[in-house]
N, C-alpha and C positions, 0 to 999 in steps of 0.2 A: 865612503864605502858603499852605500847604499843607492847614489847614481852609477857609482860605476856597476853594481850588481844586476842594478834594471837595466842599465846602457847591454851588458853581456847578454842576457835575457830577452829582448826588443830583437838584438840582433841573429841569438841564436833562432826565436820563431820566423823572422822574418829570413833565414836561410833555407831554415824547413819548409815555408811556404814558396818560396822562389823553387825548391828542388818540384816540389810538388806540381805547382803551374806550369813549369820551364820544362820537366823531363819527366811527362803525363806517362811515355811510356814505362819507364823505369820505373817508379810508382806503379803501374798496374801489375808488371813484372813481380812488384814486393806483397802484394795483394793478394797476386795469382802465381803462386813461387812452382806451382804443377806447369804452368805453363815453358815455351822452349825459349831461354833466354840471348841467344846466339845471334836474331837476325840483322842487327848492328853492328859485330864484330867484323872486320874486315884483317883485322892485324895483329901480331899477339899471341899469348897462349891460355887458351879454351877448352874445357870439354864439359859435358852435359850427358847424363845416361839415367835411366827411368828403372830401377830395380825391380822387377816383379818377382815375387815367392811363390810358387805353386805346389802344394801338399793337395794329392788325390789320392781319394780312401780307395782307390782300385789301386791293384798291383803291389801291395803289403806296404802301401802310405808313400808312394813314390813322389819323391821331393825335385824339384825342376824349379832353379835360377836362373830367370830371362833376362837379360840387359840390353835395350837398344839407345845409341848415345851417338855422339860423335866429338873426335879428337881435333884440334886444330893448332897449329902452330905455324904462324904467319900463314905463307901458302901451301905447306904441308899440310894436306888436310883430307879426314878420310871419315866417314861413317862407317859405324859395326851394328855388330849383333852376338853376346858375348851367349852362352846355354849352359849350363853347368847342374851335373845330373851322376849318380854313378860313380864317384869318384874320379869324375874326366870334366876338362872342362870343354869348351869350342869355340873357335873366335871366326867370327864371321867376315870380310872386310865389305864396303861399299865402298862405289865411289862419292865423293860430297855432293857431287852435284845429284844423284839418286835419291839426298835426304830429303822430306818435307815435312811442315806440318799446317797446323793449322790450332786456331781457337776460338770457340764459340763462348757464350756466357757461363755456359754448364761445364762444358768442358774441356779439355788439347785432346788432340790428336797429330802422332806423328806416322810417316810412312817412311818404308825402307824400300827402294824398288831392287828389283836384280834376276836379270832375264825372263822379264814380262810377268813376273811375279810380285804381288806388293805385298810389303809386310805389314801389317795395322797395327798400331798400340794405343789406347786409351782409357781412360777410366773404366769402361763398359765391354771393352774389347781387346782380345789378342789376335790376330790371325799370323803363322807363322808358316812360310812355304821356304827353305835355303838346303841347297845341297854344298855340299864339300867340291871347292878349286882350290889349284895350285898355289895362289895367294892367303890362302884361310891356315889357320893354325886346327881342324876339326878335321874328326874322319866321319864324323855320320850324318844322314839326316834327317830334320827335322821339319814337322809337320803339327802346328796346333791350330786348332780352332774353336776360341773358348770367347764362353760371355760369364762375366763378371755382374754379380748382383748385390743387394743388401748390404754395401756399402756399411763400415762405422770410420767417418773420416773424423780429424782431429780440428775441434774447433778452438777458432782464433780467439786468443783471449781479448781482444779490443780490438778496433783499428789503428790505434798504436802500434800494438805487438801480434802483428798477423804472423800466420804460420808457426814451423812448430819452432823457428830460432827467437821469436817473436821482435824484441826490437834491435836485435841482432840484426836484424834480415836489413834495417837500413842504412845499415855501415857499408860503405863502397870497397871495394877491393881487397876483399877478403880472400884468404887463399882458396877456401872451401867451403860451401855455402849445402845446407842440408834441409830434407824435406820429407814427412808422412804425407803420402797421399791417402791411404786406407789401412787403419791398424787390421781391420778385418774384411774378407766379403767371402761370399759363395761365388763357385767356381763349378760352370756347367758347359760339355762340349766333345770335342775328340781331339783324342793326338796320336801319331806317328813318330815312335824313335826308332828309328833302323828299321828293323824287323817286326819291331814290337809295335800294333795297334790296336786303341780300344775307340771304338765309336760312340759310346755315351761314359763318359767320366763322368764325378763330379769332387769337390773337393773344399779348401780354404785355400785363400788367398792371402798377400800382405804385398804395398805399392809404396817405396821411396823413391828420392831421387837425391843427386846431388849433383854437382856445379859448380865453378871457380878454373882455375889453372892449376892445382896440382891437390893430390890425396896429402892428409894433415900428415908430419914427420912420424908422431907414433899415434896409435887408436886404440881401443878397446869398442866392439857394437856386437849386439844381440838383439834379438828378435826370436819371439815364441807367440803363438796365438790360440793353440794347443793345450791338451794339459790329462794328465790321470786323473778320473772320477771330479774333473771341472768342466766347466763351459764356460761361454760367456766372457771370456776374459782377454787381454791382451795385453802384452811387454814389447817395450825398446826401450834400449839404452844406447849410448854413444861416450865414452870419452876420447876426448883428443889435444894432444898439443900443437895448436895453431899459431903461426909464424903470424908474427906483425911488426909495425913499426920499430926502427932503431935495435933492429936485431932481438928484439921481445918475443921469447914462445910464451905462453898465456892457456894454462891449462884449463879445459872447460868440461860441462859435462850435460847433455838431456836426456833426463828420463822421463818415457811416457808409461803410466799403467792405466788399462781399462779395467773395469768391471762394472759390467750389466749397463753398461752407456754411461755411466759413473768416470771422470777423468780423472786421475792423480798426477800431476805434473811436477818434478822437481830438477829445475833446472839450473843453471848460473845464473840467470838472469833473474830470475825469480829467488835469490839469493836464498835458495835452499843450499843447506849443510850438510857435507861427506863424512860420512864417518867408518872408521874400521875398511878403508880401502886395502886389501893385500892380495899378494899373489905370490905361491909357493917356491921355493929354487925350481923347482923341475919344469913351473909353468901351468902346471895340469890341475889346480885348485883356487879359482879369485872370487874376491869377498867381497861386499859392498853393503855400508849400510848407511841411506839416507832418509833427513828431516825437510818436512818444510819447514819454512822461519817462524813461523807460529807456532810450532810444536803440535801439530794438530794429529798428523799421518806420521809415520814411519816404515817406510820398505827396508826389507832384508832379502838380497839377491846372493846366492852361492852357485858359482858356475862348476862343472865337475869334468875333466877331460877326461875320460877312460883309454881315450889312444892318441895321443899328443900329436902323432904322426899321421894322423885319419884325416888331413885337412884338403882340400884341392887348392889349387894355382891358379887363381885369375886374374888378367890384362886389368891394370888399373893405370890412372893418371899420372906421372913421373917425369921428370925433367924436360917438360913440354913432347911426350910421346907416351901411346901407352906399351905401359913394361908388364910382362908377365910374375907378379911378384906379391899379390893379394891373398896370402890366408886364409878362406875359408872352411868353418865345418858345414855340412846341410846333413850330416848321417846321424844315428842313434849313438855316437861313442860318447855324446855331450849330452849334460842333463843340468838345466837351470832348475832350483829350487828357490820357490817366491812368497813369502810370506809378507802381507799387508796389513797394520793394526793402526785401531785409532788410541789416541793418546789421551785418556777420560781422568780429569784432574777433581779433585775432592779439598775440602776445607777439611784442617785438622787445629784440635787444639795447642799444637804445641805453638808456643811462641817462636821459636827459630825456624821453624821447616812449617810455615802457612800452610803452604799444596802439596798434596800427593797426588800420583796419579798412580794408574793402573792400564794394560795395555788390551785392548777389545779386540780378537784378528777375526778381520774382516775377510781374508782371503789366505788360504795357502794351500798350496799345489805342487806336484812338480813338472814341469812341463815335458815334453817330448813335440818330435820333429821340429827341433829350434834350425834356427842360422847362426853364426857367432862366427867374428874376426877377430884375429887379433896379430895387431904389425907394429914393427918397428920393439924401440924400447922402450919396452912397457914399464919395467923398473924406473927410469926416470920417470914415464910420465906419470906414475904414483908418487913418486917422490914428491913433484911438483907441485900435486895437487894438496898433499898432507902439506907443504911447504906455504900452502896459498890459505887452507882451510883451516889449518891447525893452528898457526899462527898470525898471520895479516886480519884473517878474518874475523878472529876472536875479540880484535879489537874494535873492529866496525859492526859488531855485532847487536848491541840497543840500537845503533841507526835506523841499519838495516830492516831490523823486527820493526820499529816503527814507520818506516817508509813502505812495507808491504802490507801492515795494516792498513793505514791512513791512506795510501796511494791513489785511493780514487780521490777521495775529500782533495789531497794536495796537487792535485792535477788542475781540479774543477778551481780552484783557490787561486793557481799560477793562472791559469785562461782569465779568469772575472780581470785578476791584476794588469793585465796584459790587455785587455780590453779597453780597461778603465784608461791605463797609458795611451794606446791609441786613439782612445775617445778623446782626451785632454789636447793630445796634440793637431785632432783635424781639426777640433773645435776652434785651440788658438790660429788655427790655419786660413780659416771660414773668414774668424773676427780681422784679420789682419788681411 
């Protein structure tokens, strides 16, 4: 049992290493998950689109959803430019061959060209020139030119587990692959919608991305970076039911909280625990409240619809094309309320009950000018999750606690092991 253990072991690092040496790019691609992952695609279905969130304190807090991306399926294939603002949305189309980008060490950048006008998106930068044709699903246009500063992006917890899906990110052919670029930045510039221009805005920003061939069956995501008599802070959340193998959906979930450059991460993979997942018949009230595996934090998120019907309609990824059929809020009718506490444990006399704790909040707020989707069926993917976390998990649950404490010790432990075997066998390799 214990050759066959290291024989599995030997082989699975020496696959890791083959992917790593053999397919340098794809590796950099998991490293650098901001960047444009398409230029190898030739055949297939594909899409790629850069989320930008724009909330400017001019104009009574005017919220603006930017999306530049592009669809492909085999040779069907188009770039856009999605704007979403007002309770309207606007879809842009390009031709593909118009799309470009590019990457440096620091950062991507991609370009949208269309009638001698070029669109720019990067970390640093929006520039936005497109008026309304015949081909476009949009009546107005639109005109920004903004610089992006002060940046709080979300760091990698290893090189292991880069990015925010972290060792998620190296699993191949995933339906949907997701990404923070900036929970937070400042936003300085001008813009033009229709009629309406202001020449020095400034504002808050927030930058994802996502990736794969098609948007997960059902979701839950929000995002707030905003807050009543708070600063400093940041939310996202995701749940999703992801198709996989042998017909398997696999409910998952990532939560990011900032405060004051403080991370709180509670993800799947990080075998943090859901609890009190619900959401009302009507739809218009969902709950969540989760641990990390050590008990250390505990978040309570309550999301609040005041007009169910208050949502826009945007182009998302769908049976290799994108379909107009995305959910979102960007207005005031929704209010996340976010409380953060740490978990302070005490020795007690009693002989049955050793530790007590007591719960310290670190943070609570309620936010305003959020984002929030929510598609498909959301009842099952609760279900699923209480199905995965209530019970499967309960039982993996010492493992788990101990594999995310000891994690590093047992990494460093498997590598020596692992050496050591390598070592023995070049050695008898030498002597022979």
């Amino acid at each position: 049992m214990l050759v066959l253990l290291r024989t599995i072991l030997v082989w699975a690092c020496s696959a890791f290493l083959c992917f790593i040496i053999f397919f340098r790019k794809s590796t950099q691609l998991v490293v650098y998950p901001d960047r444009y992952h398409g230029h190898d695609i030739t055949r297939g279905i594909f899409f790629e689109g850069w989320y930008y969130k724009l909330v400017f304190n001019e104009n009574s807090n005017k919220t603006i959803a930017i999306i530049p991306g592009v669809c492909m399926n085999d040779d069907n294939r188009h770039a856009f430019l999605l704007a979403a603002y007002d309770n309207t949305s606007h879809y842009f189309r390009f031709l593909f061959e118009n799309f470009s980008s590019a990457s440096s060490s620091n950062e991507f950048r991609i370009m949208l060209d269309r009638d001698g006008k070029q669109n720019i998106f990067s970390s640093q930068t929006v520039i936005v020139d497109v008026e309304p044709k015949d081909e476009d699903d949009a009546t107005e246009r639109l005109k920004l030119n903004l610089t992006l500063t002060s940046h709080v992006p979300l760091p990698d917890l290893s090189w292991i587990a880069p990015g925010t899906m972290g060792p998620l990110s190296w699993i191949p052919i995933l339906q949907c692959y997701h990404h923070v670029l900036s929970m937070r930045h400042d936003i300085h510039g001008s813009i033009k919608i229709g009629d309406y221009e202001q020449t020095n805005v400034s504002g808050m920003g927030y930058t994802e991305k996502d990736w794969g061939s098609s948007f997960p069956a059902a979701w839950i995501w929000g995002q707030t970076n905003q807050w009543m008599n708070a600063t400093s802070a940041s939310l996202f959340f995701s749940f999703a039911s992801v198709p996989w193998y042998f017909g398997l959906e696999l409910p998952g979930f990532l939560i990011v909280f900032e405060y004051n450059h403080q991370f709180y991460q509670f993800n799947t993979y990080l075998l943090s625990i859901i609890h009190d997942f619900s959401v009302n018949n009507s739809k218009k009230h969902i709950s969540f409240t989760v641990y990390d595996i050590l008990f250390q934090y505990k978040l309570v998120v309550t999301i609040d619809l005041t007009d169910a019907n208050d949502a826009l309609l945007l182009y998302g990824p769908r049976h290799g094309r994108m379909e107009k059929f995305v959910k979102e809020f960007l207005s005031d009718s929704i209010l996340f309320d976010v409380q953060l506490s740490q978990l302070i444990y005490t020795n007690t006399n009693d002989q049955f009950i050793q530790k007590s704790y007591h719960e310290s909040i670190l943070f609570e707020a309620r936010a305003q000018h959020v984002a929030f989707e929510m598609n498909g069926d959301i009842n099952n993917l609760i279900e699923k999750c209480h199905l995965i976390y209530d019970h499967l998990y309960s039982w993996l649950f010492p493992f788990n606690r101990t594999f995310i404490k000891h994690f590093k010790m047992l990494i460093m432990t498997l590598l020596i092991v692992l050496a050591g075997i390598f070592y023995r066998r070049y050695k008898s390799v030498v002597i022979n």
